[in-house]
Structures are given as C-alpha cells and as structure tokens.
PASEBA-1860 file (N, C-alpha, C; in nm, 3 decimals):
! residues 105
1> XXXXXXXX> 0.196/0.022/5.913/0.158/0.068/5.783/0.224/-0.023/5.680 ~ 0.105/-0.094/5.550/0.211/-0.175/5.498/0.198/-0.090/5.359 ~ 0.340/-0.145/5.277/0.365/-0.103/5.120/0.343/-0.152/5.063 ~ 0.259/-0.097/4.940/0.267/-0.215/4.814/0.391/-0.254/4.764 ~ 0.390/-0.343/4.719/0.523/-0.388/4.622/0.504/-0.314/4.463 ~ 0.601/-0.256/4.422/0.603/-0.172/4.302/0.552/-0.240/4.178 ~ 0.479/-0.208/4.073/0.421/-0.305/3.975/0.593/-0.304/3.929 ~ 0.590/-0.436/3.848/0.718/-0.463/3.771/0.719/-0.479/3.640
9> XXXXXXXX> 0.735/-0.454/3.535/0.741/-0.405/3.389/0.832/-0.496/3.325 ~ 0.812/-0.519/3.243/0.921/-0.615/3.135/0.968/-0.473/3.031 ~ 1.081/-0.494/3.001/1.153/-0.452/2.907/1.064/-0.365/2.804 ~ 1.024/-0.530/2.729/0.905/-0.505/2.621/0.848/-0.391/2.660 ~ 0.756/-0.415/2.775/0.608/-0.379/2.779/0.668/-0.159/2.805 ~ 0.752/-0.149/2.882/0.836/-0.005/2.905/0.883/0.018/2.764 ~ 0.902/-0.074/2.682/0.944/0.005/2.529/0.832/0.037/2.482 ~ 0.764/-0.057/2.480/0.596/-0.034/2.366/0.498/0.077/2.397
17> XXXXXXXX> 0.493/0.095/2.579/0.448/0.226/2.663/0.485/0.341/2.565 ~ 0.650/0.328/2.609/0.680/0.475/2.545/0.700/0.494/2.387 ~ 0.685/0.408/2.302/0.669/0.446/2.155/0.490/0.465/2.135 ~ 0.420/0.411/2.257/0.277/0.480/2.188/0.284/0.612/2.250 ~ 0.302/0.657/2.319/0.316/0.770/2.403/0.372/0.870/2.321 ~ 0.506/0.843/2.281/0.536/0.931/2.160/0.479/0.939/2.007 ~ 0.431/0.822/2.013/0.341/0.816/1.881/0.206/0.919/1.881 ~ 0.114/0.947/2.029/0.043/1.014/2.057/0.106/1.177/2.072
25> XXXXXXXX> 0.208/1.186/2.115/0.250/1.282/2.104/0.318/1.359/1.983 ~ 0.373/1.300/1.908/0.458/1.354/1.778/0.413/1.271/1.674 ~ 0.304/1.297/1.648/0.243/1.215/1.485/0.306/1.261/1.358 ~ 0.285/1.165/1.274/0.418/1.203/1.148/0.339/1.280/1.094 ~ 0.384/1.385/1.028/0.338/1.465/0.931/0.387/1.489/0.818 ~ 0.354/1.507/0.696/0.431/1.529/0.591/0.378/1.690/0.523 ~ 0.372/1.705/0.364/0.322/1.777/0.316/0.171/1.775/0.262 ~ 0.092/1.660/0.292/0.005/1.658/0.277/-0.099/1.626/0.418
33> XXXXXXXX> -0.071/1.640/0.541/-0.112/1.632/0.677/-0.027/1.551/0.730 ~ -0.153/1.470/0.787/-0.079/1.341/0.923/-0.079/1.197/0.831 ~ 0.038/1.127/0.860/0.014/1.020/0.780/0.000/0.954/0.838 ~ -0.095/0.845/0.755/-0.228/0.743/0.808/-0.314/0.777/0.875 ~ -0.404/0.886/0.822/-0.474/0.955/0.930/-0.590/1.023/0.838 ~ -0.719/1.036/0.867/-0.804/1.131/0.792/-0.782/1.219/0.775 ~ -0.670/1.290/0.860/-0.647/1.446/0.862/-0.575/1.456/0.729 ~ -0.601/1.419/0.624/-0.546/1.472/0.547/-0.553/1.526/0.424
41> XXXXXXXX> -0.488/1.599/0.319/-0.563/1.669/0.190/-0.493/1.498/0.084 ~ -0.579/1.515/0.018/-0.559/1.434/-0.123/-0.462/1.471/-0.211 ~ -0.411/1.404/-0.281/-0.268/1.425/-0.352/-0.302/1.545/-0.502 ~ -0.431/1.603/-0.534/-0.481/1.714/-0.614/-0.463/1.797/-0.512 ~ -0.451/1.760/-0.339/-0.482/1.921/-0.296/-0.340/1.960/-0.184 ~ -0.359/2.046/-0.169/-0.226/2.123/-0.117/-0.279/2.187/0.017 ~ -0.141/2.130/0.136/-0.213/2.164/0.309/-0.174/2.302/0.350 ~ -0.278/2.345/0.352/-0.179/2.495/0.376/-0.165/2.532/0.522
49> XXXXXXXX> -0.266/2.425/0.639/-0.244/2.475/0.790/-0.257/2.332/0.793 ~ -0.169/2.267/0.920/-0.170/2.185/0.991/-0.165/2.150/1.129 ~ -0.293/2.143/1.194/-0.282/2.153/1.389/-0.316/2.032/1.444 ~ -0.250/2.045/1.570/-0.336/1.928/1.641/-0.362/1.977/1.803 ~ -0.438/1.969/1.830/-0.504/1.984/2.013/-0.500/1.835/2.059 ~ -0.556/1.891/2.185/-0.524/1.735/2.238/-0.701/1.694/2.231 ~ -0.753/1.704/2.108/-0.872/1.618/2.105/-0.867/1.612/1.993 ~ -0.778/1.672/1.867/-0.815/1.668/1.705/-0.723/1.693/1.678
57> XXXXXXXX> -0.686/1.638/1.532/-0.648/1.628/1.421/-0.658/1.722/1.298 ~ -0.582/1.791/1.220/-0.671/1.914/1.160/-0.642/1.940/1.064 ~ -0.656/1.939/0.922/-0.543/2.013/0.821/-0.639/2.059/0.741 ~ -0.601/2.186/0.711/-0.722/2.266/0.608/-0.626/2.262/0.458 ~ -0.699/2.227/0.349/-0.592/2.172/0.262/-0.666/2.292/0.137 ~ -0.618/2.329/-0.002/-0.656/2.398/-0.105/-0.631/2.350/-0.180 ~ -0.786/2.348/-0.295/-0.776/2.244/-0.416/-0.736/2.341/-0.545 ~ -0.722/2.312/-0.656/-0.623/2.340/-0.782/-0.731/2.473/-0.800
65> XXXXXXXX> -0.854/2.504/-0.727/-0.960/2.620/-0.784/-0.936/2.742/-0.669 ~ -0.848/2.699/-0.582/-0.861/2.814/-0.466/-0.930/2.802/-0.349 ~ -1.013/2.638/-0.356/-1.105/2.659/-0.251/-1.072/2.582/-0.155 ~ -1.048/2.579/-0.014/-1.003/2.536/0.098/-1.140/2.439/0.156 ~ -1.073/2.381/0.245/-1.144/2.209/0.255/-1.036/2.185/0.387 ~ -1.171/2.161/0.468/-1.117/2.158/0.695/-1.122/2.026/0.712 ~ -1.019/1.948/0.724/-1.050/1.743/0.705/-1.008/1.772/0.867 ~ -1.067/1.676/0.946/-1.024/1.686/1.054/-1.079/1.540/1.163
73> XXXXXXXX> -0.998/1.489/1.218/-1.025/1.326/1.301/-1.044/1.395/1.451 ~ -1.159/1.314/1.496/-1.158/1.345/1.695/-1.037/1.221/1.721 ~ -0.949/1.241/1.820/-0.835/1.140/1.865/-0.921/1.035/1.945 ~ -1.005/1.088/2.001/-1.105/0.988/2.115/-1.169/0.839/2.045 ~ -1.184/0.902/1.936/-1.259/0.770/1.882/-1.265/0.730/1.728 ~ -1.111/0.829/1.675/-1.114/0.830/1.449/-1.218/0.883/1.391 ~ -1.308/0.938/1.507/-1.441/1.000/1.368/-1.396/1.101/1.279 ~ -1.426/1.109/1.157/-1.365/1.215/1.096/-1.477/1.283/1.021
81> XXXXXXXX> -1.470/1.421/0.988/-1.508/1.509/0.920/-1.454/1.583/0.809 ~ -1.492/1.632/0.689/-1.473/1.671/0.592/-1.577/1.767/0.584 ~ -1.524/1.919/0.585/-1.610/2.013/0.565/-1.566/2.114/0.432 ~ -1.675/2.129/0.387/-1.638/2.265/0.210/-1.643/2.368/0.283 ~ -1.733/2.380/0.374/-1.735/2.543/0.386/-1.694/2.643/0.458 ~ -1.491/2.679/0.407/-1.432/2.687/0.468/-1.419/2.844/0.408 ~ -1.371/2.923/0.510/-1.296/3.056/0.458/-1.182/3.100/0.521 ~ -1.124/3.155/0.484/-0.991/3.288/0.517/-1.078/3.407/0.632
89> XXXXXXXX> -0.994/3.406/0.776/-1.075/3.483/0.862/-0.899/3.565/0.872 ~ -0.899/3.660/0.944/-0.745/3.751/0.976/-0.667/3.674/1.045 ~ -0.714/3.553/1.137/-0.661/3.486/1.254/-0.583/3.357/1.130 ~ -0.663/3.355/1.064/-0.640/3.174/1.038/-0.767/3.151/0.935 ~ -0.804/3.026/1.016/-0.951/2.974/0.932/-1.036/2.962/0.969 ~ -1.173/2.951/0.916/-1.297/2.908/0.972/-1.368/2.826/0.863 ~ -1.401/2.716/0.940/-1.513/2.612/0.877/-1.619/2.621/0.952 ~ -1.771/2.565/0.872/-1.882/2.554/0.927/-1.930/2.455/0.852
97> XXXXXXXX> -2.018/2.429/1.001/-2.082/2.230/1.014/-2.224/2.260/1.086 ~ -2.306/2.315/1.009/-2.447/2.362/1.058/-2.467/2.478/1.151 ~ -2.476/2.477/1.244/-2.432/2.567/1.380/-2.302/2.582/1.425 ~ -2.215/2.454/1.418/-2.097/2.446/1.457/-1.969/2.520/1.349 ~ -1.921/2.565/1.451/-1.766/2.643/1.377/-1.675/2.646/1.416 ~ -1.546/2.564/1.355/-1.402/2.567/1.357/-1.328/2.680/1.310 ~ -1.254/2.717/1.439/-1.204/2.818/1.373/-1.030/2.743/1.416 ~ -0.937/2.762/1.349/-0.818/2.707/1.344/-0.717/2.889/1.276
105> X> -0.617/2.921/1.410/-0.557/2.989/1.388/-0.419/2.997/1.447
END
C-alpha cells in the first residue's frame, strides 16, 4: 500500500488561507452594516437588524420617515438586492420581492 506525500504549504500561503477564512467568517461590521459590502444602510439611514447565514448578507436599515429598507448581498456571487417593502412582523422582519419573502428574525 503506498502514501501520498503530504501537500506542503509555504508560510505565506497558511497565513493568507486563514485570514480569508476568518474574513469569511467574522465580517466587519459597524453601525451602519457590513463594511464594504452592499449589505448596507446609507449614512441618512439607521441599521436596526443585522444577520448573516451562510448564503447572505442582511441589514434591514430605517430611514429619517420610519420606513425600513431589507439591503441584502448572496455570498455566492455579490448579487445584491434592495427591497422597500419591508414590515415589522412579532418575530423580526419581513420583506417582499414579488412572490418571494424574507423574513429575518
């Protein structure tokens, strides 16, 4: 029975692994979402929930009138969405995108 020989890694390449790895895992966030990221409210608007799953990006943000706004990136590929038509459910939130509905709680 024969063994492979173990792949061998440079320094570098084991540092850069694990800062994307944690970069995927612990994205910066501030008070206005994720930074550098679509997920986020505009400097008029204020984040009042901020999530992430392991396929999205999410921050439902409220503008100076009361009305809440679901910004949200797929991780798979940066597409992002911006939806108005958001409400206050008992859980959390809900947005709607034709048929489709986010609910974030």
């Amino acid at each position: 029975m024969s063994h492979a020989e173990p792949a061998s890694l440079s320094i570098v390449e084991v540092q850069r692994a694990v800062a994307e790895e944690l970069d995927r895992l612990a994205p910066v966030i501030d008070e206005l979402g994720f930074v550098d990221s679509e997920a986020r409210c505009t400097d008029d608007e204020q984040a009042v929930a901020i999530a992430r799953t392991e396929t999205a990006a999410v921050v439902i943000c409220r503008d100076a009138q009361g009305d809440y706004v679901y910004q949200g990136v797929r991780l798979s590929d940066g597409a992002s969405l911006r939806l108005d038509d958001v409400r206050t459910i008992p859980a959390g939130f809900e947005a709607r995108n034709g048929a489709t509905t986010y609910r974030l709680s």
